[in-house]
C-alpha positions as CSV (number, residue, x, y, z in Angstrom):
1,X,-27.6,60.8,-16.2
2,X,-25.4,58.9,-18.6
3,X,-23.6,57.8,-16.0
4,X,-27.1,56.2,-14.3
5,X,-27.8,54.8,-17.6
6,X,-24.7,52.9,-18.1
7,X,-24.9,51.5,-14.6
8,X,-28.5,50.4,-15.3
9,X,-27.7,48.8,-18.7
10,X,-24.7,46.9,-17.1
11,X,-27.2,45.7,-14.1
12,X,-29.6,44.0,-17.0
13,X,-26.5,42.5,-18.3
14,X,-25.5,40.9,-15.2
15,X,-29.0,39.8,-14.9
16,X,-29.5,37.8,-18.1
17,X,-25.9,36.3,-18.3
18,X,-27.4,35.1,-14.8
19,X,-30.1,34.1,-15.9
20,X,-29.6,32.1,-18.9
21,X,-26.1,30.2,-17.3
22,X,-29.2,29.1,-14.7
23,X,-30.7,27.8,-17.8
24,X,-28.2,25.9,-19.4
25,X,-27.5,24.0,-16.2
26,X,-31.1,23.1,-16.2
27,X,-31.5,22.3,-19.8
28,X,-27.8,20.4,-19.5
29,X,-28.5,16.8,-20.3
30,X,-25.8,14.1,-18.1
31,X,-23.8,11.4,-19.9
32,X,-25.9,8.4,-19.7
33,X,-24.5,5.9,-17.0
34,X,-23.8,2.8,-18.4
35,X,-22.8,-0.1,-15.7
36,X,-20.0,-2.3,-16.4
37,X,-18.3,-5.3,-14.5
38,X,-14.6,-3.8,-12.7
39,X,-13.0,-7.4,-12.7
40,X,-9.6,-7.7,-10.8
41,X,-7.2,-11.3,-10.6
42,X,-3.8,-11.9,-10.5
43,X,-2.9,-15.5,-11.0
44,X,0.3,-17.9,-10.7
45,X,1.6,-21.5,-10.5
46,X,2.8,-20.9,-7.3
47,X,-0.7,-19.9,-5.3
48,X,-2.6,-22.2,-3.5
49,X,-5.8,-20.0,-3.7
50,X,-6.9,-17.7,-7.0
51,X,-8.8,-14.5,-6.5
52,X,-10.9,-13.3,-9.2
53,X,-12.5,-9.5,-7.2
54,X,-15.6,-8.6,-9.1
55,X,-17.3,-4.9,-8.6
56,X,-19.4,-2.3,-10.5
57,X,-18.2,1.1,-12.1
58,X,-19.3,3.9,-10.1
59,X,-21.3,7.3,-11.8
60,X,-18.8,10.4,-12.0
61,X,-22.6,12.4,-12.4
62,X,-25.8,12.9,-10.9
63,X,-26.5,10.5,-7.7
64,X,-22.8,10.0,-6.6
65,X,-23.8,7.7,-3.0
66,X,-25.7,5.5,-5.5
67,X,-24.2,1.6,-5.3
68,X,-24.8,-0.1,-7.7
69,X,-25.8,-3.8,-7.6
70,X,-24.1,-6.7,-9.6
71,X,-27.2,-9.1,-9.2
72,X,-26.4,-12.8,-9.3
73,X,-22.9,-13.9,-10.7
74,X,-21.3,-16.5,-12.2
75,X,-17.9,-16.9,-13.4
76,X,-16.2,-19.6,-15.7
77,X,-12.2,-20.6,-16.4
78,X,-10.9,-22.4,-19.8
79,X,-7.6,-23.2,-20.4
80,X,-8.3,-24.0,-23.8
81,X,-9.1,-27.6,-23.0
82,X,-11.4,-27.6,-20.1
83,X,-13.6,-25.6,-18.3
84,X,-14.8,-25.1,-14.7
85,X,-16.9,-22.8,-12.8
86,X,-15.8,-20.5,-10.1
87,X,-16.6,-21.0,-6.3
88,X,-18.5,-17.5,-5.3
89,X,-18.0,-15.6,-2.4
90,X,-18.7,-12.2,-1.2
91,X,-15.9,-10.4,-3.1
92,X,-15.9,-12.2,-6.0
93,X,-14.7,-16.0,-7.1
94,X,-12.0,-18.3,-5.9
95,X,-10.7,-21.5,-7.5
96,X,-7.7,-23.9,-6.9
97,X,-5.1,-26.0,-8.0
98,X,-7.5,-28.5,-7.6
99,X,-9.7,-27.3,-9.7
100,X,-7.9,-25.4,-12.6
101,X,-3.9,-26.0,-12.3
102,X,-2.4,-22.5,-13.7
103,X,0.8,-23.9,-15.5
104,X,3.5,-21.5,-17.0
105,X,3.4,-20.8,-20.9
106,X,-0.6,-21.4,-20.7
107,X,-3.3,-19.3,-21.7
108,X,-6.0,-18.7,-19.5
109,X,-9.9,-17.1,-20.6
110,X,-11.6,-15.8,-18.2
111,X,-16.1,-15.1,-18.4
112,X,-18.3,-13.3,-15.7
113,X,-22.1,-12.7,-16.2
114,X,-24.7,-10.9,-14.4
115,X,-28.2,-11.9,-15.0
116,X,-28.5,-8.2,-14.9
117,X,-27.7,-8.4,-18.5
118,X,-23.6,-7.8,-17.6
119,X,-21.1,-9.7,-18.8
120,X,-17.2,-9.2,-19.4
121,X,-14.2,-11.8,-20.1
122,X,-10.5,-11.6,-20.4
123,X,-7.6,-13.9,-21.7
124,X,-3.8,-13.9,-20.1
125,X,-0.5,-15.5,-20.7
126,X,1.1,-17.2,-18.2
127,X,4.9,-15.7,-18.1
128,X,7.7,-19.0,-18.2
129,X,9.5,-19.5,-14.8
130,X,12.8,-18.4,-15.2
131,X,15.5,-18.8,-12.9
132,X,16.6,-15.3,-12.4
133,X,19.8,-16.1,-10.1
134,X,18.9,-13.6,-7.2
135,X,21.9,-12.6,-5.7
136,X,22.0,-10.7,-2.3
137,X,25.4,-8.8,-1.2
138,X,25.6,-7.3,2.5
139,X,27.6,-4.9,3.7
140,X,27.7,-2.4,7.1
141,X,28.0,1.2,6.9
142,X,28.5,3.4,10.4
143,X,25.6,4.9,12.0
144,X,25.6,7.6,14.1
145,X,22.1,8.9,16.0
146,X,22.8,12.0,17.8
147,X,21.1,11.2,21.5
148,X,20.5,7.9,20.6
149,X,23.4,5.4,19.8
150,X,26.3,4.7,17.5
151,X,26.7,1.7,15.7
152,X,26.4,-0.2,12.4
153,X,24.0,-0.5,9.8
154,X,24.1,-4.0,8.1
155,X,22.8,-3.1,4.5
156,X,22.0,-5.3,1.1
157,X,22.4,-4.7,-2.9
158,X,20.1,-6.9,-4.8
159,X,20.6,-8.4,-8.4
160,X,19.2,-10.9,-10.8
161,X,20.4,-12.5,-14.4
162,X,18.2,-11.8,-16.9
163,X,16.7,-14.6,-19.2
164,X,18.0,-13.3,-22.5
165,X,16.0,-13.1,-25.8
166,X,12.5,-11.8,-24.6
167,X,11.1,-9.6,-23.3
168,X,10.5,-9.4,-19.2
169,X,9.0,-7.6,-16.9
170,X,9.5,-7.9,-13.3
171,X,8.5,-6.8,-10.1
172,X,10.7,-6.8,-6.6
173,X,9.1,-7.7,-3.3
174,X,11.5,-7.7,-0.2
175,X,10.6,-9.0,3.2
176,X,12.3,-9.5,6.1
177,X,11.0,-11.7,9.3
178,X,12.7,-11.2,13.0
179,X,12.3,-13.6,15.9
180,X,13.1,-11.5,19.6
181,X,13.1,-12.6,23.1
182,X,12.3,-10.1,25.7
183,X,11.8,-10.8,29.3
184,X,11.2,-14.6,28.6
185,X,8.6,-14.0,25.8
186,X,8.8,-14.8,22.1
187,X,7.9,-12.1,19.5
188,X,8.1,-12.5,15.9
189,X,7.5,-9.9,13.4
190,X,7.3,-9.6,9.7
191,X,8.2,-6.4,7.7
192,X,7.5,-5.6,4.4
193,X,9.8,-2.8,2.4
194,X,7.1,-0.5,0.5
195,X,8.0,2.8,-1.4
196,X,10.4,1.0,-3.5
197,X,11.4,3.6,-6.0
198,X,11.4,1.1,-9.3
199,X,9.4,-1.9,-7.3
200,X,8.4,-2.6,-11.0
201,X,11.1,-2.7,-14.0
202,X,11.8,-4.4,-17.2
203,X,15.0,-5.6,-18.8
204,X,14.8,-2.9,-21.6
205,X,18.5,-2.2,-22.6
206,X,19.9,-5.1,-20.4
207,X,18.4,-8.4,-22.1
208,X,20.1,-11.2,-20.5
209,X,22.7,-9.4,-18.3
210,X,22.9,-9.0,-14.7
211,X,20.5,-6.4,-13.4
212,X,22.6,-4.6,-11.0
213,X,24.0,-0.8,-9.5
214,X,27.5,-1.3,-11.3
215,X,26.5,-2.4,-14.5
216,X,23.2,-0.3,-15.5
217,X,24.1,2.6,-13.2
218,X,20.4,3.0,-12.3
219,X,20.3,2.4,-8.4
220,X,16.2,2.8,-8.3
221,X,15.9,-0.7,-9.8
222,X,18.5,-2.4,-7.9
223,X,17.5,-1.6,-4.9
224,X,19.7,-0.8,-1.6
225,X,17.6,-1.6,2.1
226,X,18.3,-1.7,5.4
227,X,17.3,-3.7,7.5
228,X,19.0,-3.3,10.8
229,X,17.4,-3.0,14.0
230,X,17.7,-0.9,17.1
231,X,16.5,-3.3,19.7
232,X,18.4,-7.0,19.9
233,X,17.3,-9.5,17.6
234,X,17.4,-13.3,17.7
235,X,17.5,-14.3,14.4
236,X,16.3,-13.1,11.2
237,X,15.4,-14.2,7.6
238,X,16.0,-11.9,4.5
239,X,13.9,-12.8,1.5
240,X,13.5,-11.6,-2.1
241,X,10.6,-12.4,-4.2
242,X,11.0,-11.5,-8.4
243,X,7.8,-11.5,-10.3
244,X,8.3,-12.6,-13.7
245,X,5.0,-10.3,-14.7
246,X,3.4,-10.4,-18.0
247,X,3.2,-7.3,-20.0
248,X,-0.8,-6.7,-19.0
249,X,0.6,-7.4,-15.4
250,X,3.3,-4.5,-15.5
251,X,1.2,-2.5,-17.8
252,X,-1.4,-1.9,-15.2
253,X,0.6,-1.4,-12.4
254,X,2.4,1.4,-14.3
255,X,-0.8,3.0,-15.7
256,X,-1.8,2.9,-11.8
257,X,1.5,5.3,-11.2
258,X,0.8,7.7,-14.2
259,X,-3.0,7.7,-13.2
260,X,-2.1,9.0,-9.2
261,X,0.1,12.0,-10.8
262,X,3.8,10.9,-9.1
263,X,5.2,13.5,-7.1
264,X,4.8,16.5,-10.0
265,X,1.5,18.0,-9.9
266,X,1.3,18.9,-13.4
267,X,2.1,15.3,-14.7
268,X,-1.0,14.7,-17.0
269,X,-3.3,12.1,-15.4
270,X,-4.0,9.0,-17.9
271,X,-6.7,6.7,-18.1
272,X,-5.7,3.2,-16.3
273,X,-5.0,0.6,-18.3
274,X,-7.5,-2.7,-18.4
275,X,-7.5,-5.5,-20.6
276,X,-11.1,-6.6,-19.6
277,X,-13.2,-7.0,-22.8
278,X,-17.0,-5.5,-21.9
279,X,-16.1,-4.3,-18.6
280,X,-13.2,-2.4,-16.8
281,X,-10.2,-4.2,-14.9
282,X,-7.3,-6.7,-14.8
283,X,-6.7,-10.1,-15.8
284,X,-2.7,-10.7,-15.3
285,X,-0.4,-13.7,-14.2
286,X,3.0,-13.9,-13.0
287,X,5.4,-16.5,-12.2
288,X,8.0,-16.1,-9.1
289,X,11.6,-16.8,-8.3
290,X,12.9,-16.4,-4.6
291,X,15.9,-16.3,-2.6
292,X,15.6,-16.6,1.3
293,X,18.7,-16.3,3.6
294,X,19.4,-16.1,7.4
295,X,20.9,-13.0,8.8
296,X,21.5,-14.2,12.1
């Protein structure tokens, strides 16, 4: 009997545990949603078009497949001295040279409003264009592909001079074009290198040296490609792009990394970083220095 008792008495505890978690989740009152601008643009002296990408925050609660609308925009750039207005399109605002030179060392304030009542606005530096004297060395290494073929792989180390006495961030973009002829036609292609372990990296620890393998011992930011190819090639053109970023510019980028989790799935995730005041987002500029040479 005891025995029936303490099954019964464990059955009404089940039940009003049940019961009043079903009543929390009912009296549970959601986080207010509170819409904010998500502004994104990247700007430089050397683009012939400015981007400024305008969306909404999305709710993390409640009606998920809601979108929210921005209503009308309008956007505004100062430089400190003048003022324009923004061209609209779908994604956001454009302008141009033509309208707002972006010249290095400048500072740049940049206003969008909603007559929703939304409004956010953002202020960058423009980094100084350094001359960063990109040096490209090739080498070839043997390559064997079981089945396939044996041959050489034509291979190239990367390295800059740092601009010494500040600080710099940088990012490395590497693109190679190939021109082919097969059976009388003309192809050309154009491949980008992604995955690039340090495609972002500073000068911390190596302020004004060269940037290089031999030197820092840190192959990840000087990084080795290849860009040989299996089928015949024409010609080809190898080039190197380094952003000169400003902090905000390199700061978001990394935040971006930390944010995704890496490769280790217990790296703690952290909040993105923005530098948009009243909204969410990126306001960043950049200056480049390139180096373009012909393979074959």
């Amino acid at each position: 009997m005891s025995s029936q008792k303490s099954k019964y008495w464990i059955l009404v505890i089940v039940l009003v545990t049940l019961i009043s978690c079903e009543k929390e989740v009912k009296n549970g009152i959601m986080p207010e949603f509170k819409q904010k601008l998500v502004i994104s643009s990247f700007i430089s002296p050397q683009d012939t078009v400015s981007y400024v990408n305008v969306d909404s925050n999305r709710r993390i609660y409640g009606e998920l497949n809601i979108k929210e609308t921005l209503g009308n925009l309008t956007a505004y750039l100062s430089d400190g001295t003048k003022e324009i207005p923004l061209i609209n399109i779908s994604s956001g605002f454009i302008f141009r040279p033509g309208d707002m030179s972006i010249e290095e060392g400048k500072t740049y304030n940049l206003k969008v409003k909603s007559d929703k009542g939304l409004a956010a606005e953002s202020s960058c530096k423009v980094p100084l264009n350094r001359t960063l004297e990109i040096k490209v060395d090739t080498f070839s290494v043997a390559a064997t592909y079981p089945d396939r073929y044996t041959g050489t792989n034509l291979m190239a180390s990367i390295s800059i001079k740092d601009y010494p006495g500040e600080d710099n961030y940088y990012r490395l973009y590497i693109e190679q074009e190939i021109y082919r002829t097969y059976l009388g036609q003309s192809y050309h292609s154009n491949y980008k290198f992604t995955g690039l372990k340090n495609e972002f990296f500073t000068d911390k620890g190596s302020d004004g040296k060269n940037i290089e393998i031999a030197s820092i011992g840190i192959s990840s930011i000087i990084t080795i490609v290849n860009f040989n190819s299996i089928i015949p090639i024409d010609s080809s053109f190898f080039k190197v792009l380094i952003l000169n970023t400003n902090k905000e510019y390199y700061d978001y980028h990394e935040s971006i990394k930390k944010y995704s989790g890496g490769d280790d799935p217990f790296t703690e995730v952290s909040p993105v970083y923005t530098n948009i005041s009243g909204g969410l987002g990126i306001f960043a500029a950049y200056t480049v220095d390139s180096l373009i040479f012909r393979l074959k």
